[in-house]
DRENDO-1510 file (C-alpha; in Angstrom, 1 decimal, always signed):
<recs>
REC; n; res; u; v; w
REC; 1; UNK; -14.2; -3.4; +20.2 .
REC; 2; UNK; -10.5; -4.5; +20.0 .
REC; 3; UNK; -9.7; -2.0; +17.6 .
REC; 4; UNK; -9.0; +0.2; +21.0 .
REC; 5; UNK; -7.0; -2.4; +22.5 .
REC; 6; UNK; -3.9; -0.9; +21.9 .
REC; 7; UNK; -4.9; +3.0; +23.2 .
REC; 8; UNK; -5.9; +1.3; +26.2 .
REC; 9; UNK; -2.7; +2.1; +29.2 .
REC; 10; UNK; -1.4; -1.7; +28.5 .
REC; 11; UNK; +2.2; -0.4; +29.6 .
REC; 12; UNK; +2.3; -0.3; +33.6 .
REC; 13; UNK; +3.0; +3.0; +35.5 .
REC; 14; UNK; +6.4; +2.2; +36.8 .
REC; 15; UNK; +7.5; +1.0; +33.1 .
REC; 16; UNK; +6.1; +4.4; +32.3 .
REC; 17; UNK; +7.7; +6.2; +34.8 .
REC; 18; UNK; +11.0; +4.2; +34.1 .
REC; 19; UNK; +11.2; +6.0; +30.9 .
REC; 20; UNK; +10.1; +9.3; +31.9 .
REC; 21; UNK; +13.1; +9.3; +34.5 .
REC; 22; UNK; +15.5; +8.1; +32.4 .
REC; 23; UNK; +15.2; +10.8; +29.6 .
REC; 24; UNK; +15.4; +13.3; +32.8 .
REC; 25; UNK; +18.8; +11.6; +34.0 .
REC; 26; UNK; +20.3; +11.3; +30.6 .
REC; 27; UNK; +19.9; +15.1; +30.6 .
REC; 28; UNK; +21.5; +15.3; +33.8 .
REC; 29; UNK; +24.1; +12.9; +33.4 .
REC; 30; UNK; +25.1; +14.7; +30.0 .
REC; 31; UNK; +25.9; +17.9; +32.2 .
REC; 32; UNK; +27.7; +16.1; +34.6 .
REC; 33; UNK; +30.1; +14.8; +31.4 .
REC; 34; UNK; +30.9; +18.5; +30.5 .
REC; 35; UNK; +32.2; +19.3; +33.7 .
REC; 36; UNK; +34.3; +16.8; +36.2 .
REC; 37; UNK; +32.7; +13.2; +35.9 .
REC; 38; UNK; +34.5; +10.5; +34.1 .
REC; 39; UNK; +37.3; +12.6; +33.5 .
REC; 40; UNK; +39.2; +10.5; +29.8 .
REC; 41; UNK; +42.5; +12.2; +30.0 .
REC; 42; UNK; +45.6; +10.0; +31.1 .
REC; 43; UNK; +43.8; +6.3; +30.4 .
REC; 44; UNK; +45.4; +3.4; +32.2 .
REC; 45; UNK; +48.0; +1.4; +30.0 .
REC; 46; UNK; +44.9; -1.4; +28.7 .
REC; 47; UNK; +43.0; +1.4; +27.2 .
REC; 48; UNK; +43.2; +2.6; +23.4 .
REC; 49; UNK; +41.6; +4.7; +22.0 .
REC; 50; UNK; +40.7; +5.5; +18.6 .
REC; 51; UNK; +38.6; +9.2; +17.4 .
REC; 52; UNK; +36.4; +10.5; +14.6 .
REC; 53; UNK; +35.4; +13.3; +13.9 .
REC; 54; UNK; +31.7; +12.3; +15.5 .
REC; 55; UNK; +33.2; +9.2; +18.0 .
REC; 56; UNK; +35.9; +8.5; +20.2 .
REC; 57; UNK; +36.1; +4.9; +20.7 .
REC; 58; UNK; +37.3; +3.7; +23.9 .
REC; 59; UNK; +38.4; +0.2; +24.2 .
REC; 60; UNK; +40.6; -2.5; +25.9 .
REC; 61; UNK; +40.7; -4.8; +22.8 .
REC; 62; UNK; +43.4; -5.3; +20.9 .
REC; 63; UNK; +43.5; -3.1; +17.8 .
REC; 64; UNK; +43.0; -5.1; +14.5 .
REC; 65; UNK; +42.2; -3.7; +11.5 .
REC; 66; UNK; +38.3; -4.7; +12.0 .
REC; 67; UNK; +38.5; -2.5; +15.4 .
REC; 68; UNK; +40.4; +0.4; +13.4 .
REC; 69; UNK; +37.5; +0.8; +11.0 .
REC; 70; UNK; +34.9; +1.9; +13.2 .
REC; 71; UNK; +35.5; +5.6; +13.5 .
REC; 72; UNK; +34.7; +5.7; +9.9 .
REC; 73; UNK; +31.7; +3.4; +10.1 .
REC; 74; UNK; +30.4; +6.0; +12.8 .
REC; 75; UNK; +31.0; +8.9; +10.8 .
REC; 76; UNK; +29.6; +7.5; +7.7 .
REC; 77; UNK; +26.2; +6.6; +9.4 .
REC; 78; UNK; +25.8; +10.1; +10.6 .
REC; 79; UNK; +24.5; +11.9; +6.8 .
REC; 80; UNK; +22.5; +9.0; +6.9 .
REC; 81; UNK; +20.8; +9.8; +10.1 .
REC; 82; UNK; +20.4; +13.2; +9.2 .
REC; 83; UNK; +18.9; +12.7; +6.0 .
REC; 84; UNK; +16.4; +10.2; +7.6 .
REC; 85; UNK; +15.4; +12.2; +10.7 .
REC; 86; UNK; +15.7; +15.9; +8.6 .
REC; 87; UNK; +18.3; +17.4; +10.6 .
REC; 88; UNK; +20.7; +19.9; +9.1 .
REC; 89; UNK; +24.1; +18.9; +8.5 .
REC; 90; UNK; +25.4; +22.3; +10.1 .
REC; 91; UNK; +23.1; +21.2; +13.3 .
REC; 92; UNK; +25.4; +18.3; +14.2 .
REC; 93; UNK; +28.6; +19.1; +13.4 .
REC; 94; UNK; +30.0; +19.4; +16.9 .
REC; 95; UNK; +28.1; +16.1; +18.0 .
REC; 96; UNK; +30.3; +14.0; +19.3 .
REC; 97; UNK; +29.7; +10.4; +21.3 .
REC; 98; UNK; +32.6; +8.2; +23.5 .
REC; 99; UNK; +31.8; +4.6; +22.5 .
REC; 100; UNK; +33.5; +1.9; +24.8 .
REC; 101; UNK; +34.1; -1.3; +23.0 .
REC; 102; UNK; +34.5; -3.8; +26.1 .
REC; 103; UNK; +36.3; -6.7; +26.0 .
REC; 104; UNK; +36.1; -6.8; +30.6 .
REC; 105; UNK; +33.5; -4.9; +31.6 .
REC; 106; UNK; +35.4; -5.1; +35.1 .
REC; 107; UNK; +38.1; -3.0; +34.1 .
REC; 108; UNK; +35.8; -0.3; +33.0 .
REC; 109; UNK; +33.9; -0.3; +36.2 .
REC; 110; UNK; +37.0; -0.1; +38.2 .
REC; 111; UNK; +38.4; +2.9; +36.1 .
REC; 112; UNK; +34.5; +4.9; +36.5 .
REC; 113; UNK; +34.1; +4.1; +32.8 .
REC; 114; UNK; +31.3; +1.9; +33.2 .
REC; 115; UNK; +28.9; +3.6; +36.2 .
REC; 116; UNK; +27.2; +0.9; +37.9 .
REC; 117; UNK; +23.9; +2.4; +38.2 .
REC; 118; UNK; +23.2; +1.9; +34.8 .
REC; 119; UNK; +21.1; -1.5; +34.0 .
REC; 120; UNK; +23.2; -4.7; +33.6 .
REC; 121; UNK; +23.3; -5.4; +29.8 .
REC; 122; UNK; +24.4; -8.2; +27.5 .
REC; 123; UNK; +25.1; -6.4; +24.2 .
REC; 124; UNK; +24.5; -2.8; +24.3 .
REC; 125; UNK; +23.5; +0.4; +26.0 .
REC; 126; UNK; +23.4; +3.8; +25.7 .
REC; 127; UNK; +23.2; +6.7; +28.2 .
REC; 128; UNK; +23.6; +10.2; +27.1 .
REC; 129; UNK; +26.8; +10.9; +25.1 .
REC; 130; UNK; +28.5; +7.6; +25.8 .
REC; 131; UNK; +27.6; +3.8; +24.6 .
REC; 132; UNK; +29.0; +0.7; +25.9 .
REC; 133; UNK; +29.0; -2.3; +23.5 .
REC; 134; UNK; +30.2; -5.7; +24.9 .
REC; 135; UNK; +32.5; -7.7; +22.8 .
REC; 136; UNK; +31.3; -9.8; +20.2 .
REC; 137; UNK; +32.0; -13.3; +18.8 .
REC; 138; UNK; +31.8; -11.4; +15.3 .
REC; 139; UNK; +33.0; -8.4; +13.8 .
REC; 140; UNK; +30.0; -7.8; +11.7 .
REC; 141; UNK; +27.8; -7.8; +15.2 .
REC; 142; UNK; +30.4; -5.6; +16.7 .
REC; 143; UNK; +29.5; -2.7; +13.8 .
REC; 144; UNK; +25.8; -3.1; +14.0 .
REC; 145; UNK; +25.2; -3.2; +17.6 .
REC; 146; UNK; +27.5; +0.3; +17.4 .
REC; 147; UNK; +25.0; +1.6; +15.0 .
REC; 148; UNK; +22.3; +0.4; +16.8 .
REC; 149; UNK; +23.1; +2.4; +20.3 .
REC; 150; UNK; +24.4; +5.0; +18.0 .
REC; 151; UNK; +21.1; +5.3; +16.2 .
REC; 152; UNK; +19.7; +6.0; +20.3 .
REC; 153; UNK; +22.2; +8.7; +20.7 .
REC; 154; UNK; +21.3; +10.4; +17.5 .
REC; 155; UNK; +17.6; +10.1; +18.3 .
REC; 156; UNK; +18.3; +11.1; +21.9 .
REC; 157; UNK; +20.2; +14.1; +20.6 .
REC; 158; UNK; +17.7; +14.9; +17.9 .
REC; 159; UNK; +14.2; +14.5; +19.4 .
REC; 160; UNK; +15.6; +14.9; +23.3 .
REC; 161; UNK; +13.6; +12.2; +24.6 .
REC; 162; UNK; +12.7; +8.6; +24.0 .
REC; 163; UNK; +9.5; +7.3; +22.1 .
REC; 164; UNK; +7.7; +4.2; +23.0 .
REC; 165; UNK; +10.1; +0.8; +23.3 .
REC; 166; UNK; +9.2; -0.7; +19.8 .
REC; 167; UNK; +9.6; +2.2; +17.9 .
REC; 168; UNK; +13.2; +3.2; +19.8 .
REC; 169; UNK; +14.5; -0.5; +19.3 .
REC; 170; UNK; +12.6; -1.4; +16.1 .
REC; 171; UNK; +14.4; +1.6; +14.5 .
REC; 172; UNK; +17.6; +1.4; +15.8 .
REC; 173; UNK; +18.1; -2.5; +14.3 .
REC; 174; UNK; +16.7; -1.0; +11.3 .
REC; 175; UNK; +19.8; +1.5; +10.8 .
REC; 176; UNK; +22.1; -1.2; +12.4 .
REC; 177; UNK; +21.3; -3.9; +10.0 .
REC; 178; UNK; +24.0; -2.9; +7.3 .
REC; 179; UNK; +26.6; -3.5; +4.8 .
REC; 180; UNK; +30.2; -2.2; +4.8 .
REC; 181; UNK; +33.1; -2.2; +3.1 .
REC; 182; UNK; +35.8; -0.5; +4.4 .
REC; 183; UNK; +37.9; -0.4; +0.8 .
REC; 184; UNK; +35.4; +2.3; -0.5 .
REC; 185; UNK; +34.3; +3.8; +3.0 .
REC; 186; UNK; +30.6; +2.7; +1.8 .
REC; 187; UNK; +27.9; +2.2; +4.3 .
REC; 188; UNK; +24.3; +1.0; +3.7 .
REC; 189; UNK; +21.9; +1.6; +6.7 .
REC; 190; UNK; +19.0; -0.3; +6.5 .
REC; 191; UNK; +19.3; -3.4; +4.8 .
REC; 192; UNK; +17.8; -7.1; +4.8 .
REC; 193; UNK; +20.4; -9.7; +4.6 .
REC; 194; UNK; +20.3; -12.0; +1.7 .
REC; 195; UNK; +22.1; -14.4; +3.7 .
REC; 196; UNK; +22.6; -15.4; +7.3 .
REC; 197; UNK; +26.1; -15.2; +6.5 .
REC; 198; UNK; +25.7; -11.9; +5.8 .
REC; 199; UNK; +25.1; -11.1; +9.1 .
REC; 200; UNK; +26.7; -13.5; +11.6 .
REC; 201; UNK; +25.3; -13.1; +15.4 .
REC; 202; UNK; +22.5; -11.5; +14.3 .
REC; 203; UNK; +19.8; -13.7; +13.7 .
REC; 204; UNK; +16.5; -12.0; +13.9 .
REC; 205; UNK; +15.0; -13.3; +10.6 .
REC; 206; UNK; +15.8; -17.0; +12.2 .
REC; 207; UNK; +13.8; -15.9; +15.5 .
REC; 208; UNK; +10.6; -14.1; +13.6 .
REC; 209; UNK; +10.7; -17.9; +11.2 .
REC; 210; UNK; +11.1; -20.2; +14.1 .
REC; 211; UNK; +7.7; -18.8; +16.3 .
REC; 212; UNK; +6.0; -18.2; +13.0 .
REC; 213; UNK; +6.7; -21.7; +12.5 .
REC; 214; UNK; +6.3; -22.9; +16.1 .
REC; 215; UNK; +2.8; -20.9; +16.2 .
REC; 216; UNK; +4.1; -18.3; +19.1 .
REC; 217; UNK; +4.1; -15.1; +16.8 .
REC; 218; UNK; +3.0; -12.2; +18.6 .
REC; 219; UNK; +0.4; -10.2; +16.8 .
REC; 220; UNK; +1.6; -6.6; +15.6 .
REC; 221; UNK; -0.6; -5.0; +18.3 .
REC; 222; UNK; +1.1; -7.0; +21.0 .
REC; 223; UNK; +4.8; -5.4; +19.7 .
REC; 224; UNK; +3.5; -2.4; +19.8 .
REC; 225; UNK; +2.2; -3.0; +23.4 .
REC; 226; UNK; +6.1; -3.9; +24.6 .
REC; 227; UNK; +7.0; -1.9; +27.9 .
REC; 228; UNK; +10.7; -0.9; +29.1 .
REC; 229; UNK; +11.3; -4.5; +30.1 .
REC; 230; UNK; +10.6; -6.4; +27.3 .
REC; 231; UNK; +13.7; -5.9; +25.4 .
REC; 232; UNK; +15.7; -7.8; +28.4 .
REC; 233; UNK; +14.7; -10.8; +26.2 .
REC; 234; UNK; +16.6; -10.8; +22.8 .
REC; 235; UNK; +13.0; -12.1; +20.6 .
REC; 236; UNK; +11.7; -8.8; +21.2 .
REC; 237; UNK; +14.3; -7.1; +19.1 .
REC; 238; UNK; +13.7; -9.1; +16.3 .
REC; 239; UNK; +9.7; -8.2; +16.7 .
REC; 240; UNK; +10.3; -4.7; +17.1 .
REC; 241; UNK; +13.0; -4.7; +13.7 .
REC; 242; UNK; +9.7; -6.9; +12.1 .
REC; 243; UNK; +7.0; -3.8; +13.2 .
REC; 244; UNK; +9.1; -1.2; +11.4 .
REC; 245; UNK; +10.2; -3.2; +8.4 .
REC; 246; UNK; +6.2; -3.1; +8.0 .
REC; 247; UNK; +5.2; -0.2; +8.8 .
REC; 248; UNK; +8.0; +1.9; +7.2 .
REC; 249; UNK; +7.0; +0.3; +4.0 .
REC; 250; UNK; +4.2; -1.3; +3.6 .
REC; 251; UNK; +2.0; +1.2; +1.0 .
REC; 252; UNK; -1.1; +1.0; +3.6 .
REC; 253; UNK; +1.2; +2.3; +6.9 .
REC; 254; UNK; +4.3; +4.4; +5.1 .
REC; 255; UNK; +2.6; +7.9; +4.7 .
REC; 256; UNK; +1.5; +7.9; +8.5 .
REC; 257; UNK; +4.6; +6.0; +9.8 .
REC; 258; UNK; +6.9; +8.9; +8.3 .
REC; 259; UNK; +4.6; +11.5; +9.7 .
REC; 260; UNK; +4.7; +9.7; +13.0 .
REC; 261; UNK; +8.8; +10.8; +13.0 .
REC; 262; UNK; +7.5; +13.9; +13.0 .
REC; 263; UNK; +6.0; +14.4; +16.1 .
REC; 264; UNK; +7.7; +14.8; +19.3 .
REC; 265; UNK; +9.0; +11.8; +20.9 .
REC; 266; UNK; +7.2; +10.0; +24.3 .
REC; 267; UNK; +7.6; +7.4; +26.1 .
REC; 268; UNK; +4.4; +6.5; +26.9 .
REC; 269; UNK; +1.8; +5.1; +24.5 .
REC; 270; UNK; +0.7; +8.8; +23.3 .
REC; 271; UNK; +3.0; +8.0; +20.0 .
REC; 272; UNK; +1.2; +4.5; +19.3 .
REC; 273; UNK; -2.0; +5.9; +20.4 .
REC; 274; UNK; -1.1; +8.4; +17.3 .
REC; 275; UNK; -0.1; +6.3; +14.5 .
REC; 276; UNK; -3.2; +4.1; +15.5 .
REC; 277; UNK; -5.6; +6.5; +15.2 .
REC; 278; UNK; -4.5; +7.6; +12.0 .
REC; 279; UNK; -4.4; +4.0; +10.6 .
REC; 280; UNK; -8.1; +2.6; +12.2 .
REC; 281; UNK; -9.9; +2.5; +9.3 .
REC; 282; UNK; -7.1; +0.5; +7.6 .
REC; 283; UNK; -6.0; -1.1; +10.5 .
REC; 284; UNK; -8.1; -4.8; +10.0 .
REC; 285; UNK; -7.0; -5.0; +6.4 .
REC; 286; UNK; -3.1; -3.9; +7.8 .
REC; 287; UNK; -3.5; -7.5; +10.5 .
REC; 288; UNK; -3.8; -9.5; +7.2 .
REC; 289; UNK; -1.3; -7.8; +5.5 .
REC; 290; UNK; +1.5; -8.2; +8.4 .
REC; 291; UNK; +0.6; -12.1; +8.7 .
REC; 292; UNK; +1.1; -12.6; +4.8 .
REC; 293; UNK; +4.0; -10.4; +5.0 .
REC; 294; UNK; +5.7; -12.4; +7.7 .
REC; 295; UNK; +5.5; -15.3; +6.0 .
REC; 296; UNK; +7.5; -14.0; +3.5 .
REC; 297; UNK; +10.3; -12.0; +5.7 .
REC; 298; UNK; +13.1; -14.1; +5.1 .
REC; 299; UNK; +16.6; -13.8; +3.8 .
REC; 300; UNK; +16.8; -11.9; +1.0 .
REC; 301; UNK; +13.6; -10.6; +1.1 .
REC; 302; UNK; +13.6; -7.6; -1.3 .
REC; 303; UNK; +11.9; -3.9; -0.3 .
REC; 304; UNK; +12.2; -3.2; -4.5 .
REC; 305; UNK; +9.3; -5.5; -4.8 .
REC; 306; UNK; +5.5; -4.7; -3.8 .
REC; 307; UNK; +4.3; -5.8; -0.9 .
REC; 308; UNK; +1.2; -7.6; +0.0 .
REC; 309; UNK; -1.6; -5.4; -0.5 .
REC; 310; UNK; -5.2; -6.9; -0.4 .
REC; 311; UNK; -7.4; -5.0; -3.2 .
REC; 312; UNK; -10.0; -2.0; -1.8 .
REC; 313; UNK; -12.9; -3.0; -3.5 .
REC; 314; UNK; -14.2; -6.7; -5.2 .
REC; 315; UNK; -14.1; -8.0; -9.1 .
REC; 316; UNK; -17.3; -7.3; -11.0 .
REC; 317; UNK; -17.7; -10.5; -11.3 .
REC; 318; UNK; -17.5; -14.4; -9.8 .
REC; 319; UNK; -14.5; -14.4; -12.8 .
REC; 320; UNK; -11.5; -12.8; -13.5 .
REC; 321; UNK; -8.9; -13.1; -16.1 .
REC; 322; UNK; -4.9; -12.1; -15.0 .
REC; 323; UNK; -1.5; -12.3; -15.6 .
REC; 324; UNK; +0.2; -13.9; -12.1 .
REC; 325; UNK; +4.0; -12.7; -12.5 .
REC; 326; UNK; +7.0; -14.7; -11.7 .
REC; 327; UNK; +8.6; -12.2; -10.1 .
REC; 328; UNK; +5.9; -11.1; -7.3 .
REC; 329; UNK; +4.9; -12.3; -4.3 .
REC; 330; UNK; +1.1; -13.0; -3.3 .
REC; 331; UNK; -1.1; -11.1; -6.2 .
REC; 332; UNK; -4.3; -10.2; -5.5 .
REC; 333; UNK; -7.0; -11.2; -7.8 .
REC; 334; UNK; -10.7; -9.3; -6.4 .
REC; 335; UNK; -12.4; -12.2; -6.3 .
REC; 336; UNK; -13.6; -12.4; -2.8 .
REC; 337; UNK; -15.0; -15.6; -1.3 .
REC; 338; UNK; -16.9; -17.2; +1.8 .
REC; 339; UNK; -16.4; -20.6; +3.2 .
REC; 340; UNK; -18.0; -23.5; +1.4 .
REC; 341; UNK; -17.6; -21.7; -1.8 .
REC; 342; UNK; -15.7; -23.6; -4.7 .
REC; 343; UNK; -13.2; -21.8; -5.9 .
REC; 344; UNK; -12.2; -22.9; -9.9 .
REC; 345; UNK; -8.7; -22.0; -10.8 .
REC; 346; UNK; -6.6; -22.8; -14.6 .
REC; 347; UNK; -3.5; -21.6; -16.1 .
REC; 348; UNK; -1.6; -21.4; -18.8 .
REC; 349; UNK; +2.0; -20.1; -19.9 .
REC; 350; UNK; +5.5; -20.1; -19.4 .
REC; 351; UNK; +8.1; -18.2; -16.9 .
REC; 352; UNK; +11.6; -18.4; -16.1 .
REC; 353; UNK; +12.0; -19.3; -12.3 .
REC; 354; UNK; +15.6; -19.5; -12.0 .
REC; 355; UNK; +18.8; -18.8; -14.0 .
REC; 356; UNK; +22.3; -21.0; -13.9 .
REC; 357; UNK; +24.0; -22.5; -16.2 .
REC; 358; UNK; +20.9; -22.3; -18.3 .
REC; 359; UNK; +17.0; -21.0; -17.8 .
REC; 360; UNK; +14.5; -22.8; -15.9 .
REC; 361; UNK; +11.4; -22.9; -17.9 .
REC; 362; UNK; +8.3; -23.7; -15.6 .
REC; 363; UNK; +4.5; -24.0; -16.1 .
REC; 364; UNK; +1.8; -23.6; -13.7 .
REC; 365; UNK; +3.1; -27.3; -12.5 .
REC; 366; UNK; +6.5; -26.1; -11.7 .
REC; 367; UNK; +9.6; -27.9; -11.8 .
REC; 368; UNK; +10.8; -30.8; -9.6 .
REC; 369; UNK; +14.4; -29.5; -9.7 .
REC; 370; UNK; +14.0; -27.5; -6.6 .
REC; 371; UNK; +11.2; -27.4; -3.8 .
REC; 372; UNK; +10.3; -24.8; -1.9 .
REC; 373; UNK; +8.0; -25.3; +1.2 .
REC; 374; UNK; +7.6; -29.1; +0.2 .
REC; 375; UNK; +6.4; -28.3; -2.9 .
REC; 376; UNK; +7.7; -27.5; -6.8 .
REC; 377; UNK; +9.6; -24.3; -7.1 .
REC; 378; UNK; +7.3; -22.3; -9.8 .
REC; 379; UNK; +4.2; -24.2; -8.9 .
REC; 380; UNK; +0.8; -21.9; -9.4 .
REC; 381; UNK; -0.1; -21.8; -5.9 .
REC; 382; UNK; -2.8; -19.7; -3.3 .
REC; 383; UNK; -4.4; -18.6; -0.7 .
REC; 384; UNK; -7.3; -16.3; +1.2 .
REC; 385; UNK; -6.6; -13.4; +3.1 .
REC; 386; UNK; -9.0; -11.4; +4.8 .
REC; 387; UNK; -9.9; -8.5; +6.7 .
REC; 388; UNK; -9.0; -8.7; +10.8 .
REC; 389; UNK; -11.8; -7.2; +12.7 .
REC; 390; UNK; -10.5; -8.5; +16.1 .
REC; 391; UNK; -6.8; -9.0; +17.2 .
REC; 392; UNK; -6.0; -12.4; +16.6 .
REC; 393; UNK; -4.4; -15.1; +19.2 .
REC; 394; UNK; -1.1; -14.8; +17.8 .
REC; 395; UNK; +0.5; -13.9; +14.2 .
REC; 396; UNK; +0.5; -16.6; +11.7 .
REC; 397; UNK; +1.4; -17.4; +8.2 .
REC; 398; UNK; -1.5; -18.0; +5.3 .
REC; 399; UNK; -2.0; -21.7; +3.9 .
REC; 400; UNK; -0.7; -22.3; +0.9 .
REC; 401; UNK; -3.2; -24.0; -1.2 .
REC; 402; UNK; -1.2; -26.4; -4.5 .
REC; 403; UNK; -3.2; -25.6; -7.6 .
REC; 404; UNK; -1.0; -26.6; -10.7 .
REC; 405; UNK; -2.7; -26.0; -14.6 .
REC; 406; UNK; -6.3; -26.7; -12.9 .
REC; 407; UNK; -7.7; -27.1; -9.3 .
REC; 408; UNK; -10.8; -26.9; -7.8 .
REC; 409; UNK; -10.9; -25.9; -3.9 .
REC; 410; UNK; -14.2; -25.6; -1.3 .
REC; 411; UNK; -12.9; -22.6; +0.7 .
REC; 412; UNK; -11.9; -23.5; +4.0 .
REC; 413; UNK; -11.7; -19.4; +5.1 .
REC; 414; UNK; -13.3; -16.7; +3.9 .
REC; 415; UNK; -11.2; -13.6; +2.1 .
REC; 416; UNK; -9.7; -12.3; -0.9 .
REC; 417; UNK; -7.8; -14.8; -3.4 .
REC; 418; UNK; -4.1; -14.3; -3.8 .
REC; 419; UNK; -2.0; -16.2; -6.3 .
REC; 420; UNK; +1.5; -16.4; -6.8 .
REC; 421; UNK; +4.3; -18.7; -7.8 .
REC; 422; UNK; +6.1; -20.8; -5.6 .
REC; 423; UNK; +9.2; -19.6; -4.9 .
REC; 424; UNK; +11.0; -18.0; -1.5 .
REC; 425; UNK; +11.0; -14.1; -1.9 .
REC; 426; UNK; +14.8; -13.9; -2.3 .
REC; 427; UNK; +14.6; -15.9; -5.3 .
REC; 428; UNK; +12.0; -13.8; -6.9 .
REC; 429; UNK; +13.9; -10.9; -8.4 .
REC; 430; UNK; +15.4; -13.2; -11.3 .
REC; 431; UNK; +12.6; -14.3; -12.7 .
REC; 432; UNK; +10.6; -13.3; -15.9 .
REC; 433; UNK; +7.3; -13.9; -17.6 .
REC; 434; UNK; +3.7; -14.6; -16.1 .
REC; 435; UNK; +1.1; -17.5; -16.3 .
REC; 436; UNK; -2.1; -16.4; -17.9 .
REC; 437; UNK; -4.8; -17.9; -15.1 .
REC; 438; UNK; -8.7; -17.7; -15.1 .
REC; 439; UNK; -10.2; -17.6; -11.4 .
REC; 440; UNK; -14.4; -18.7; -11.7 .
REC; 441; UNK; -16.1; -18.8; -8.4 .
REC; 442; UNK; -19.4; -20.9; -7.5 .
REC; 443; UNK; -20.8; -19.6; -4.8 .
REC; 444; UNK; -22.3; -21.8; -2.1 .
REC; 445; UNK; -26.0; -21.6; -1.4 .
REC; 446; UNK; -27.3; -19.4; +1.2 .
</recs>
């Protein structure tokens, strides 16, 4: 069965072994620190340097106020990383990271900042007690990809080895993705944008969007699959942010996902052998749930509101009665059907879809003041969702069916019936009210 597909040993033995030595030479290479390499003392006239109580920031750009703020970025993200991983305040109070910001990566090569047998990299890296970030077009992309290696020095410190490549990555965009504002000295660690301008350089929403769209989404078991090298290419940072956005949250994954930080890290596939394990039974029902999920991780998408969650058990019968809110994404109904059955949909009622100047007052028709996916924002619209037994070719998003006050559709797929208003999830949080809706299956003919 392809349940097992991802215990199988799909990462190669070098990638394996690539790991393995590199939590072994991050150990060494830490020692080597504490005594005589890369002596910091007496900096050549290009360097400044800026300290923190938990960073010293090493850099040859010039010092704006942008630049100034990061020691206190640093040493507001590391509560946060405590109270996430458990660790003890007391337990990392001497920690303490060098963090070059590079504007010419030549000059820190030349000065032994920048040893050369580590891996050439275009953003980021982290090695032991020191990270290198390259300079970036932005100042917002500067912070986050500092929290992001810092989020693999604080795991590195914490769990003393690495874990498998989706969880190390997917986790460390999770804590870099943030807001800051320097006037208060307030950071938030993991965050979703509610605009792109919100994070400029970033871009990982735009990626996931684009293959969804383009058909080329990789399936869940496939980002969980990635070896050591995959992360050379920039998509797979935005898959592995995707996996852990999911599975951190999502009500089916969360309880095993948090227990999953509890075990010691590896870098093999023992981890994702472990969290699959524990999530087999729900694991076909957890493929649907990513696809319809995807579909709605955009901008703004908002972790206050339930996720999709297909129901455990079927209606007692081929109707139901039910209240579709205006402020929820897809909602299931437990009316479960096969193909060639004719699903019978009406609705009724009111709902605010959108508030400016004034209210927007929509039916089950929606309004023609806005569109969303080509069609009325606040339209009564579905879809089927069902069970994955096997892994599917790629990840995609669920059709959207128009239904309006009244509809009539032969089911094209077999699955559960979902319903929701039209409306992209970041615009969901303003609305109020429900349409009353009455779902009546006829069931095709054996």
């Amino acid at each position: 069965m392809q349940y097992f597909s991802i215990c199988r040993a799909e990462v190669s033995c070098t990638a394996v072994l690539w790991w393995k030595l590199r939590s072994i030479a991050v150990a060494i290479y830490a020692f080597c620190l504490s005594s005589t390499c890369f002596a910091q003392q007496d900096l050549p006239a290009q360097f400044r340097t800026l300290e923190g109580k938990h960073v010293r920031i090493v850099t040859d750009m010039p010092l704006d106020d942008d630049l100034a703020q990061l020691p206190a970025l640093f040493d507001a993200a590391v509560p946060q990383w405590c109270r996430e991983f458990g660790v003890a305040p007391s337990k990392v109070e001497n920690w303490k990271v060098t963090a070059y910001m590079m504007r010419a990566r030549e000059r820190f090569v030349r000065e032994g900042l920048l040893p050369t047998h580590l891996p050439e990299f275009p953003y980021g890296f982290q090695w032991g007690d020191e990270v290198w970030v390259s300079e970036q077009p932005t100042s917002y992309y500067h912070r986050h990809l500092l929290l992001h290696e810092g989020t693999h020095w604080f795991m590195s410190k914490h769990f003393g080895s690495n874990g498998p490549p989706w969880l190390m990555e997917g986790l460390a965009e999770w804590y870099g993705t943030h807001r800051w504002s320097p006037e208060t000295g307030t950071l938030q660690m993991g965050v979703i944008p509610k605009t792109k301008l919100e994070v400029p350089g970033w871009g990982r929403i735009t990626v996931i969007q684009s293959q969804l769209e383009d058909g080329i989404a990789p399936t869940l078991e496939l980002i969980l699959r990635y070896g050591s090298r995959a992360h050379q290419d920039a998509e797979a940072y935005a898959w592995s942010w995707a996996a852990v956005v999911f599975l951190k949250h999502h009500p089916d994954s969360r309880d095993v996902f948090e227990r999953l930080l509890d075990q010691p890290m590896r870098p093999d596939m023992s981890m994702t052998r472990w969290l699959f394990q524990r999530l087999r039974k729900r694991w076909p029902k957890l493929r649907a749930e990513w696809q319809a999920t995807l579909a709605d991780l955009e901008y703004g998408f908002d972790l206050e509101l339930p996720m999709v969650e297909l129901s455990r058990s079927s209606a007692a019968s081929d109707e139901v009665r039910l209240k579709v809110a205006a402020d929820k994404s897809w909602q299931p109904t437990g009316i479960f059907v096969k193909r060639g059955d004719v699903v019978r949909v009406n609705a009724s009622g009111r709902c605010i879809v959108g508030r400016s100047r004034r209210d927007w007052e929509s039916g089950p028709e929606g309004v023609t003041l806005d569109y969303y996916r080509g069609r009325p924002l606040g339209e009564l619209v579905l879809t089927t969702l069902e069970p994955l037994k096997q892994e599917p070719e790629r990840s995609s998003a669920p059709q959207l069916i128009p239904v309006g006050r009244e509809a009539d559709w032969a089911a094209n797929a077999s699955g559960e019936v979902l319903l929701r208003i039209n409306e992209r999830i970041g615009g969901l949080a303003d609305n109020s009210g429900h349409l009353d809706v009455v779902v009546t299956v006829a069931r095709r003919a054996p």
